[in-house]
Backbone as a ProteinNet text record, in pm:
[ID]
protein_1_A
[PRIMARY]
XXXXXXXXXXXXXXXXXXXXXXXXXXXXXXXXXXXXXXXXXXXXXXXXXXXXXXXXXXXXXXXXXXXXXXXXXXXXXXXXXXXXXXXX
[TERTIARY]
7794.6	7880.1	7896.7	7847	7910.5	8059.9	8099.5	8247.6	8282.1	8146.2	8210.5	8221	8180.4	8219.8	8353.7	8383.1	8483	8619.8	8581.8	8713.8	8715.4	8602	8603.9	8746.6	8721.3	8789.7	8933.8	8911.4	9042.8	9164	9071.6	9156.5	9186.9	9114.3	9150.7	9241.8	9291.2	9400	9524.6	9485.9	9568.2	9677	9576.4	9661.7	9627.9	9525	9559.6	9682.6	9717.3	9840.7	9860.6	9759.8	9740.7	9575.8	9553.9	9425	9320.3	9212.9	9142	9202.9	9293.2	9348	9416.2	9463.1	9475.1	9377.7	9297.9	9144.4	9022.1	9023.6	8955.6	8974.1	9091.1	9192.7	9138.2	9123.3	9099.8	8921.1	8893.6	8750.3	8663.7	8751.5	8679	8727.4	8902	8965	8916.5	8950.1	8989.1	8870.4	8756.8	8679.8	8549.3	8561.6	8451.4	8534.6	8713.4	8753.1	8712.7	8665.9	8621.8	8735.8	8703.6	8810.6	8875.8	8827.5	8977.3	9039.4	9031.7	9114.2	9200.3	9185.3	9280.3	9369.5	9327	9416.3	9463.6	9463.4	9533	9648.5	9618.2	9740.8	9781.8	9742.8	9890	9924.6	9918	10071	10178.5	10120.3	10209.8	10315.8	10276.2	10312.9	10453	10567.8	10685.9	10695.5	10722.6	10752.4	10826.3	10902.2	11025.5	10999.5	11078.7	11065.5	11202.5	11119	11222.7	11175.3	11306.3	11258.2	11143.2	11107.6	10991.1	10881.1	10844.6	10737.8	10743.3	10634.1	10631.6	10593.9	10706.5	10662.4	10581.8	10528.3	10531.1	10618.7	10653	10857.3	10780.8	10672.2	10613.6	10512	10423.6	10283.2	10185.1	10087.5	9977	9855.1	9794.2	9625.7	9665.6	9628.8	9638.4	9692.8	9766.1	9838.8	10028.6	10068.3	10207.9	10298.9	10395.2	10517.7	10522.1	10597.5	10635.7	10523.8	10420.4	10203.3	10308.8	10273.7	10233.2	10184.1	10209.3	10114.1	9953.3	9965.4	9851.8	9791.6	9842.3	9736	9698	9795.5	9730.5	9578.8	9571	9521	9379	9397.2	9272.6	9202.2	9298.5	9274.2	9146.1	9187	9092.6	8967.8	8991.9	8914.7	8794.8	8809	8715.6	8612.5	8725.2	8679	8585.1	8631.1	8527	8455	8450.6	8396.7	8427.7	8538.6	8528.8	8628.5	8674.1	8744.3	8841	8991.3	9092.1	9111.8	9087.6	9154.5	9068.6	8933.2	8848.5	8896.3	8974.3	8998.5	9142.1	9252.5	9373.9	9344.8
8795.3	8737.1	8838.1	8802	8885.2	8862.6	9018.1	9025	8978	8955.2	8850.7	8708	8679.2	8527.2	8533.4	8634.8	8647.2	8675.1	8759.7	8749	8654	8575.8	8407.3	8349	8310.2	8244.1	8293.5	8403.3	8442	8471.4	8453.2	8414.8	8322.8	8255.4	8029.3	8059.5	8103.9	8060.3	8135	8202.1	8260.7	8390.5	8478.4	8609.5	8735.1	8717.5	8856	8899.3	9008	9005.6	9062.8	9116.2	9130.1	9140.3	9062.8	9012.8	9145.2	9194	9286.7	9377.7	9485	9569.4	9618.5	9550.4	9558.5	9531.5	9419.5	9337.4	9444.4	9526.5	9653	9761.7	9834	9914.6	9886.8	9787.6	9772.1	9769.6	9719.2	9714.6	9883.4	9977.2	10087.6	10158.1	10156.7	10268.4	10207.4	10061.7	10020.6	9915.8	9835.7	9772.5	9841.3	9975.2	10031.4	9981.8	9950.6	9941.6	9808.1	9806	9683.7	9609.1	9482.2	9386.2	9383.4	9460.8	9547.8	9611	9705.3	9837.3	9756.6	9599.2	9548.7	9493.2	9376.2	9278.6	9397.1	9525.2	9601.8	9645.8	9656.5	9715.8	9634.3	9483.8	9419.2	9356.3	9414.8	9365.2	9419.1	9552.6	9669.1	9604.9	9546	9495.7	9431.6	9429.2	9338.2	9216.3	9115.5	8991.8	8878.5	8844.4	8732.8	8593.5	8557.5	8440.2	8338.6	8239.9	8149	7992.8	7979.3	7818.3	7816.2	7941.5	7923.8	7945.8	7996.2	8010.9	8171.2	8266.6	8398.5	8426.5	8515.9	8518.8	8722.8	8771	8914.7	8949.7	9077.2	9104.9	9240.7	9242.8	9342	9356.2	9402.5	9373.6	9450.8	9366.6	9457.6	9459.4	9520	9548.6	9454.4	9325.8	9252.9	9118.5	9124.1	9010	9021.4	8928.5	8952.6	8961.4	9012.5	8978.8	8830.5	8802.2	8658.6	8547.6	8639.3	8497.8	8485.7	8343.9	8307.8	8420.2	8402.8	8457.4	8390.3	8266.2	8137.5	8172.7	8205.9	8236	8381	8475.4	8620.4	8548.1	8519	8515	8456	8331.7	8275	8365.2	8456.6	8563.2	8641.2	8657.3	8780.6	8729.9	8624.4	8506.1	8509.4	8497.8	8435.6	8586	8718.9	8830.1	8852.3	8867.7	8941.3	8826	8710	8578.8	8566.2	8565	8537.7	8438.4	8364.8	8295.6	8274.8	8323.9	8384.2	8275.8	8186.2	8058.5	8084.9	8111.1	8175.9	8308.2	8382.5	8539.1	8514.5	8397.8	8406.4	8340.4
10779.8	10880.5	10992.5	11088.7	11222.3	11265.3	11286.1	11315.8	11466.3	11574.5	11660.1	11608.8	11524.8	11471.5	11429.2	11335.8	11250.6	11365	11459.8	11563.3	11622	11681.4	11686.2	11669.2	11525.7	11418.1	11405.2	11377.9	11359.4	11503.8	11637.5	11723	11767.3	11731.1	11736.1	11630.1	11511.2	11435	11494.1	11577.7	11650.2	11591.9	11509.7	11398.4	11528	11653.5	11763.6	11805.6	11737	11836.2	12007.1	12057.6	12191.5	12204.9	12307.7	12320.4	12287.6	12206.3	12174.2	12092.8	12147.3	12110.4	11955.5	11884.5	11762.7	11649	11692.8	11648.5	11643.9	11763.1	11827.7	11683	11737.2	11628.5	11500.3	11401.2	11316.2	11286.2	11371.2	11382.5	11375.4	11431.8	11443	11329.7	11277.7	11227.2	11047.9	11063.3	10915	10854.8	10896.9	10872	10780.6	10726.8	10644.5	10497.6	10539.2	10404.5	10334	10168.9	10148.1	10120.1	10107.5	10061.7	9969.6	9855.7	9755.1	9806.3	9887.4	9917	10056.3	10112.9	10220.3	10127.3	10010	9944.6	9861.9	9815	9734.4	9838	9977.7	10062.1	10108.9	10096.4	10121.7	9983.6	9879.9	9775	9826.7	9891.4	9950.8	10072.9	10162.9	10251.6	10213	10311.5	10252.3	10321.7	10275	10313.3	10303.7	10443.3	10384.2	10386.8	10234.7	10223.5	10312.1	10348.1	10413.4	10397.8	10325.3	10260.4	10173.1	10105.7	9948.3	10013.3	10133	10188.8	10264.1	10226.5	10250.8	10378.4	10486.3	10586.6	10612	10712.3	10720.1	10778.3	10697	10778.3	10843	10876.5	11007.8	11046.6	11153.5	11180.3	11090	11040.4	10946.3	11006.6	11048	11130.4	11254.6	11260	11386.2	11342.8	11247.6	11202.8	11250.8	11353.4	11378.7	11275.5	11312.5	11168.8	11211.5	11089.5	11110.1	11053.1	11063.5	10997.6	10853.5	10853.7	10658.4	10603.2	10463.1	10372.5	10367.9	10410	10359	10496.7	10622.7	10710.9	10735.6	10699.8	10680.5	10560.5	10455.5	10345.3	10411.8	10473.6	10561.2	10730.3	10694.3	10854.7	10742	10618.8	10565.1	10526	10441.8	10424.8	10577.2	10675.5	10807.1	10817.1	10812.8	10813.3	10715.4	10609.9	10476.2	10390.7	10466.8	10406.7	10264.3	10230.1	10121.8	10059.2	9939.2	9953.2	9811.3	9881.9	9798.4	9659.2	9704.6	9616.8	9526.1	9459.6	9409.2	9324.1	9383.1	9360.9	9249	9280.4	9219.5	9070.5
[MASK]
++++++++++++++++++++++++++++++++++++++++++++++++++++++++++++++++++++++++++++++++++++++++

């Protein structure tokens, strides 16, 4: 999968939080990490629930506070092609 597809996608769902710049950031600093070592750092991550549904209570790579859990989860999903519902 090419990661211009994958930022594609993941900026139609709309998880950029400023146009390039965080998407960028991650692309250079954090994208050698594989997809264990992201879904292992966000168990880490804290997140509020409101009304039974998990929100991010702060920004993680280029995901705003405030994303779902279910669309952080499909942000990683577009990235590392892979598919969580599979993984749980």
């Amino acid at each position: 999968m090419g990661f211009n597809n994958a930022y594609e996608r993941i900026k139609k769902r709309g998880f950029i939080k400023q146009e390039g710049t965080s998407f960028e950031e991650f692309l250079h600093r954090d994208i050698n990490k594989s997809f264990a070592q992201v879904w292992e750092e966000l168990a880490n991550i804290p997140f509020d629930e409101v009304d039974g549904e998990l929100f991010l209570a702060e920004d993680w790579y280029f995901f705003t506070k405030g994303t779902s859990r279910e669309d952080v989860w499909h942000g990683l999903e577009d990235l590392y092609g892979v598919a969580i519902g599979d993984l749980l």
